[in-house]
C-alpha positions as CSV (number, residue, x, y, z in Angstrom):
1,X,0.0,0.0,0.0
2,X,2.6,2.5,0.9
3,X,4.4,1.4,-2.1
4,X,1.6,2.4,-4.2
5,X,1.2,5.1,-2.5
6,X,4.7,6.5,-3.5
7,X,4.2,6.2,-6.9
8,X,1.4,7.8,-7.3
9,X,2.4,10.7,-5.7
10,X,5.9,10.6,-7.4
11,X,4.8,10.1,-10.8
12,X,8.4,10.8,-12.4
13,X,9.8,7.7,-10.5
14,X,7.6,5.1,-12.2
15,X,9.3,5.7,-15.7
16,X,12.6,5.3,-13.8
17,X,11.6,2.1,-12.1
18,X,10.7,0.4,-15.3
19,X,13.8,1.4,-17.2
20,X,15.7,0.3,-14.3
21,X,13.3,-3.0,-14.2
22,X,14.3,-3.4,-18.4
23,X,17.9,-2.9,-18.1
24,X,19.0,-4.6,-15.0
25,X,19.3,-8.6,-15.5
26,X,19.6,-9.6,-11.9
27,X,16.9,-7.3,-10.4
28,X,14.5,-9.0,-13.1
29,X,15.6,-12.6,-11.9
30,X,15.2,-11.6,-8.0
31,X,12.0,-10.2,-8.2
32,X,10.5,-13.1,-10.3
33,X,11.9,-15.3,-7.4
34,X,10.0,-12.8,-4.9
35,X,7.3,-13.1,-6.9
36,X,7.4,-17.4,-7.1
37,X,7.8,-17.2,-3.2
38,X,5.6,-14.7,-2.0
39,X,2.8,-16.7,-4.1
40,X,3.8,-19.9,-2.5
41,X,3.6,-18.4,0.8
42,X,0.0,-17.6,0.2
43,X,-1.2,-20.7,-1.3
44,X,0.5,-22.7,2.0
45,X,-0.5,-19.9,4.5
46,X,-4.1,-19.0,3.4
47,X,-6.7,-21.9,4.6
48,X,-9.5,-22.0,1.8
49,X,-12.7,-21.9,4.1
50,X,-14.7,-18.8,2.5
51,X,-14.8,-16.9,0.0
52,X,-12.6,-14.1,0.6
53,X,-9.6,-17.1,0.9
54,X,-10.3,-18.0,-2.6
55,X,-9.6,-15.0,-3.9
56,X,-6.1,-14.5,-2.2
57,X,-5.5,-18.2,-2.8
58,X,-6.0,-17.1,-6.9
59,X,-3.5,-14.6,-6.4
60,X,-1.2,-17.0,-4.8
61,X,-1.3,-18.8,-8.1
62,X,-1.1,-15.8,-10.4
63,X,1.8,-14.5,-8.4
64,X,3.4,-17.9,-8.7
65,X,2.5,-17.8,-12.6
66,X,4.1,-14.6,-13.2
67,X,6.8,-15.2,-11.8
68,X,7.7,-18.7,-13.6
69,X,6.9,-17.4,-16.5
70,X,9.0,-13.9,-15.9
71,X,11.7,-16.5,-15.1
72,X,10.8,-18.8,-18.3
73,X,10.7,-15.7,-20.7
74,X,12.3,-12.7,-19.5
75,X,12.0,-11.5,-23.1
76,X,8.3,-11.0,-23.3
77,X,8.3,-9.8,-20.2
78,X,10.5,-6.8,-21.5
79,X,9.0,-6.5,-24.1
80,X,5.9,-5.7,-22.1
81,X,7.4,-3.2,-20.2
82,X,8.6,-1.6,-23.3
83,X,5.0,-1.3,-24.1
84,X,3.8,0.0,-20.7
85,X,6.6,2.9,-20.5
86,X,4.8,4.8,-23.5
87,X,1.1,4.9,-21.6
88,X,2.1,6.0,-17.8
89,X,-1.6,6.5,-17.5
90,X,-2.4,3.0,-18.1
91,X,0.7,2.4,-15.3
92,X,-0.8,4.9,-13.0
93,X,-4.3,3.4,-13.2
94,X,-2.9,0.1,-12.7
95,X,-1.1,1.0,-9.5
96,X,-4.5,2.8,-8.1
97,X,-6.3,-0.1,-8.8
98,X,-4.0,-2.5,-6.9
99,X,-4.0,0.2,-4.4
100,X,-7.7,-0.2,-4.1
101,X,-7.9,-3.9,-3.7
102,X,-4.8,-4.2,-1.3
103,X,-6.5,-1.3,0.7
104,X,-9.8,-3.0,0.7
105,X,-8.4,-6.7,1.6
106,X,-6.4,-4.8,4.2
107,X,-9.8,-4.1,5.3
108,X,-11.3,-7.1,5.3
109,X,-8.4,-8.7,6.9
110,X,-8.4,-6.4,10.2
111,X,-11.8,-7.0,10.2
112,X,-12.1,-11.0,10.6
């Protein structure tokens, strides 16, 4: 959340992240590792009794996707962000929207 936070108010620093992200071979590698573990950690954690588990049990797997397949082919990954630094608003919405549901499963979280 605070992450998110940051970049939305620091707009310049998202362009810099992602050319950073493009060019630097072993910050790719450890972050799809962060990625393959955090994921794992959820599915393992996460008990799937209702239905707000489910959902962060998907994103367990989708975290775990992206980063095998970030790992897999580092190339289309690239290419994607090649893509993505042309349309910072697309970025920008995609970091409020993550923003949104990270604040809201925060939420629900404190509240079980």
């Amino acid at each position: 959340l605070v992450a998110s936070l940051g970049l939305l108010c620091n707009k310049t620093k998202i362009t810099t992240i992602i050319r950073e992200y493009m060019t630097n071979e072993s910050l790719h590698y450890m972050t799809n590792i962060m990625r393959m573990m955090i994921g794992l950690l959820i599915i393992t954690i996460v008990p799937l009794y209702n239905r707000i588990h489910i959902i962060i049990h998907v994103a367990g797997w989708i975290a775990i996707v992206l980063g095998t397949s970030g790992l897999l082919f580092p190339e289309v990954n690239r290419n994607i962000m090649k893509v993505s630094i042309t349309h910072i608003k697309t970025i920008q919405s995609m970091i409020l929207i993550s923003l949104v549901i990270g604040g809201g499963l925060c939420y629900i979280g404190y509240m079980m």
